[in-house]
C-alpha atoms as one frame of an Amber mdcrd trajectory, in Angstrom:
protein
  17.667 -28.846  -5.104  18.711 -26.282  -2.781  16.131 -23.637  -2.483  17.944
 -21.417   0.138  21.072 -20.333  -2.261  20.031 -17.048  -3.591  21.236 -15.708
  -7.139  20.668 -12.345  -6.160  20.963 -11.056  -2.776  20.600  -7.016  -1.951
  21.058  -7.139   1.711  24.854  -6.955   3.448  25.138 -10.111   5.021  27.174
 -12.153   6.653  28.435 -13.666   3.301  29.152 -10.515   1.691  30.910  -9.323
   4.763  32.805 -12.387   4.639  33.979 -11.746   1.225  34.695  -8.087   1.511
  37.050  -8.957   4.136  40.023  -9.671   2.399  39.517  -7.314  -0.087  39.768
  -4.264   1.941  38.084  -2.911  -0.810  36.456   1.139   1.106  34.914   1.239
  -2.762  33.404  -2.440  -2.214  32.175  -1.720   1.006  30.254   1.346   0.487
  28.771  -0.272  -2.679  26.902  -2.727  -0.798  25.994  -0.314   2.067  24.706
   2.428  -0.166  22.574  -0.891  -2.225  21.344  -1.708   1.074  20.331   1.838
   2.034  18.203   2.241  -1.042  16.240  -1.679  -0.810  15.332  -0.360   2.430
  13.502   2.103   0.728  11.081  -0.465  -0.787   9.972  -2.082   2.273   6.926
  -0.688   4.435   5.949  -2.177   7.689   2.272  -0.141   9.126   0.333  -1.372
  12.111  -3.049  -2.013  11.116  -7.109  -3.523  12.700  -7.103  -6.255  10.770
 -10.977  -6.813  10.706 -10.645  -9.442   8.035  -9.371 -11.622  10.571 -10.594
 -11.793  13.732  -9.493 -14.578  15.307  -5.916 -13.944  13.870  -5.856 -17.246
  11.958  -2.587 -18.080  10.372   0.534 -20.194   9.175   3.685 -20.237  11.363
   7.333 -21.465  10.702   8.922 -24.642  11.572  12.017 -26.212  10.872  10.428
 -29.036   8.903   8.384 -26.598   6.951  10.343 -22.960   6.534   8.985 -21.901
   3.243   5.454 -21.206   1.936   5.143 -19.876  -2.039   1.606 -19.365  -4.563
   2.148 -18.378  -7.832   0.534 -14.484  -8.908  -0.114 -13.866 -12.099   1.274
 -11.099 -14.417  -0.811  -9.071 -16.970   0.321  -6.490 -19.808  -2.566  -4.319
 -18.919  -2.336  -4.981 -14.924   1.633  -5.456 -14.613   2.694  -6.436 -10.988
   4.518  -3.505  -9.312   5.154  -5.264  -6.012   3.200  -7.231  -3.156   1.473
  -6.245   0.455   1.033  -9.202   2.618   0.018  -9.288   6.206   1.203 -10.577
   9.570  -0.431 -11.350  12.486   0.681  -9.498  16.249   3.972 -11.022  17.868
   4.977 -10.658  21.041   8.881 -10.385  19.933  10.941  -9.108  17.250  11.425
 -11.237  13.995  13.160 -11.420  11.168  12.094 -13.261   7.977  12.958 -13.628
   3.930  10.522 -12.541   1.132  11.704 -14.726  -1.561  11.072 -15.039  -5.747
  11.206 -18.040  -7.360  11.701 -19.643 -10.653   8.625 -21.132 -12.422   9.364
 -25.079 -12.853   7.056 -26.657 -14.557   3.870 -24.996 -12.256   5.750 -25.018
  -8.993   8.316 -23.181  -7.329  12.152 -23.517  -8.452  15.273 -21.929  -7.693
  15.580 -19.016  -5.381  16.371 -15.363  -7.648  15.876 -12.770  -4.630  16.566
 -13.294  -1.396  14.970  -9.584   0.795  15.526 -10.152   4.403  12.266  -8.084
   6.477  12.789  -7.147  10.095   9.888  -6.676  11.713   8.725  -5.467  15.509
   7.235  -6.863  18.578   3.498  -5.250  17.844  -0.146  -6.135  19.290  -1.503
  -5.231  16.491  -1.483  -6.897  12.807   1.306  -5.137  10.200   1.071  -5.155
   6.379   4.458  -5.486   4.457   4.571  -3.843   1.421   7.131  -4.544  -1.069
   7.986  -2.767  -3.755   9.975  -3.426  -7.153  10.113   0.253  -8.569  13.873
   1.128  -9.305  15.067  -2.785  -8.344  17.438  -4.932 -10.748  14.450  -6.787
 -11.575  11.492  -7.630 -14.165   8.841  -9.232 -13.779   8.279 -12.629 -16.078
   5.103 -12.143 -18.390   3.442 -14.973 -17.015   3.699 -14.372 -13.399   5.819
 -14.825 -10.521   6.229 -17.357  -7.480   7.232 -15.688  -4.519   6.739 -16.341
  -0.444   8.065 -16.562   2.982  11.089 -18.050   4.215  11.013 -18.247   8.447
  14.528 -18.176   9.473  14.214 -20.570  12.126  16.389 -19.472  14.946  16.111
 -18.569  18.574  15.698 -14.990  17.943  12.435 -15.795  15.800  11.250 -18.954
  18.214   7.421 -18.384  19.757   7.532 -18.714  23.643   4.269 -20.862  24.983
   2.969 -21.002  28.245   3.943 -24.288  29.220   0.949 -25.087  31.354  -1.839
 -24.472  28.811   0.250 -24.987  25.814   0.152 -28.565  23.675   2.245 -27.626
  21.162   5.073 -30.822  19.975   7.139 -29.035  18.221   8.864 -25.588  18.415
   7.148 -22.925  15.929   8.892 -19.331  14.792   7.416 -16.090  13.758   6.238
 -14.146  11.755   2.540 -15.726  11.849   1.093 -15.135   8.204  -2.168 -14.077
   7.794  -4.188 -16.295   5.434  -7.588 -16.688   4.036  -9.453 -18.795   1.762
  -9.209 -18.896  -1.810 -10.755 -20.847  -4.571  -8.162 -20.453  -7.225  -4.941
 -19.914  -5.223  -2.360 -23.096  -4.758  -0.426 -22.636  -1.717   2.906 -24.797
  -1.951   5.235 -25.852   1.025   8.528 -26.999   0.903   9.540 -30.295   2.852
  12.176 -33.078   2.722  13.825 -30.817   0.232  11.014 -30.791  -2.352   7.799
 -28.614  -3.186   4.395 -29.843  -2.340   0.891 -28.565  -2.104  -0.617 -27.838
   1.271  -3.717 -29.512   0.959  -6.830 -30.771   3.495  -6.265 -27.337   5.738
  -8.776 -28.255   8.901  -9.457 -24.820   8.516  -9.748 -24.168   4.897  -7.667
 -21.035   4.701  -5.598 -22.329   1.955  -3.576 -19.257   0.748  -1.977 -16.274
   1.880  -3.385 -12.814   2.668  -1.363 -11.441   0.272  -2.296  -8.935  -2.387
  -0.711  -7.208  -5.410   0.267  -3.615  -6.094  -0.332  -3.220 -10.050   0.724
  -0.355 -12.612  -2.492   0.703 -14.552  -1.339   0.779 -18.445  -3.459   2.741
 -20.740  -3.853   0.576 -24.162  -4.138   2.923 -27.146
């Protein structure tokens, strides 16, 4: 299963570029640019005291382990509108995917949007919000899997100290803020296959993530 081929992708990358080329197409072109004008609308990046978490606890990419997913449930009543997550302070630039995933089974499937967030060097914490308002897409009844992908390149790699650091293994930003939860399932993705992250040393077992709903009156 290959998790990183998106169905749906509304940012102009390199693969759209790529196939524009030939084409020639002006009408083409500004298609995509104008699409990738108005996503841009739906993502907010704010500097924020995150008081919630002191000590900045969180989870960070690595190559072995570039995706983190939890399921969020839907509700007629309480329908999901789109997500705010937070990160913790970087010292660097970073760029990063917010996926949505099929539901297989009770884990994460197949990739079905693919939103590429930049984000900037900031000593504070930020909260991403995301919005699905006036986007190609609905929301299942049940719920929704979505997450982080950590595009794990040297633009994104964390620079250590090399004297006080004991890290093994190279780690990439964004750092995501997490917390503990009772009822959330966190799921990783490794050796090309979902698991669940369990036995965290520090028992922050989900992400900081929360939902932006649409109130519907019932009559």
């Amino acid at each position: 299963m290959k998790t990183s081929t998106p169905v749906k992708k509304l940012i102009l990358t390199n693969k759209y570029q790529l196939f524009l080329k030939p084409m020639r197409n002006v009408f083409c072109i500004l298609f995509f640019v104008v699409a990738q004008f108005l996503f841009s609308q739906k993502i907010a990046i704010n500097p924020i005291n995150d008081t919630e978490n002191l000590y900045k606890l969180g989870f960070s990419g690595m190559v072995t382990e570039n995706q983190y997913a939890q399921f969020i449930a839907n509700s007629d009543l309480h329908p999901i509108k789109g997500f705010q997550f937070k990160i913790n302070p970087q010292s660097k630039n970073s760029t990063f995917f917010f996926n949505i995933y099929t539901n297989e089974n009770g884990k994460p499937g197949k990739i079905t949007h693919h939103l590429l967030v930049e984000t900037k060097r900031n000593s504070k914490s930020q909260v991403i919000s995301i919005e699905f308002n006036g986007l190609e897409f609905n929301v299942p009844r049940e719920g929704i899997f979505c997450g982080i992908e950590w595009i794990t390149t040297k633009k994104n790699k964390m620079v250590f100290d090399k004297i006080y650091s004991s890290e093994k293994q190279d780690l990439y930003y964004p750092i995501l803020s997490n917390r503990k939860s009772e009822t959330d399932i966190l799921w990783y993705f490794k050796n090309d296959k979902w698991e669940r992250k369990l036995n965290d040393p520090l028992e922050r077992n989900s992400l900081d993530m929360d939902v932006s709903i649409e109130l519907v009156m019932a009559y």
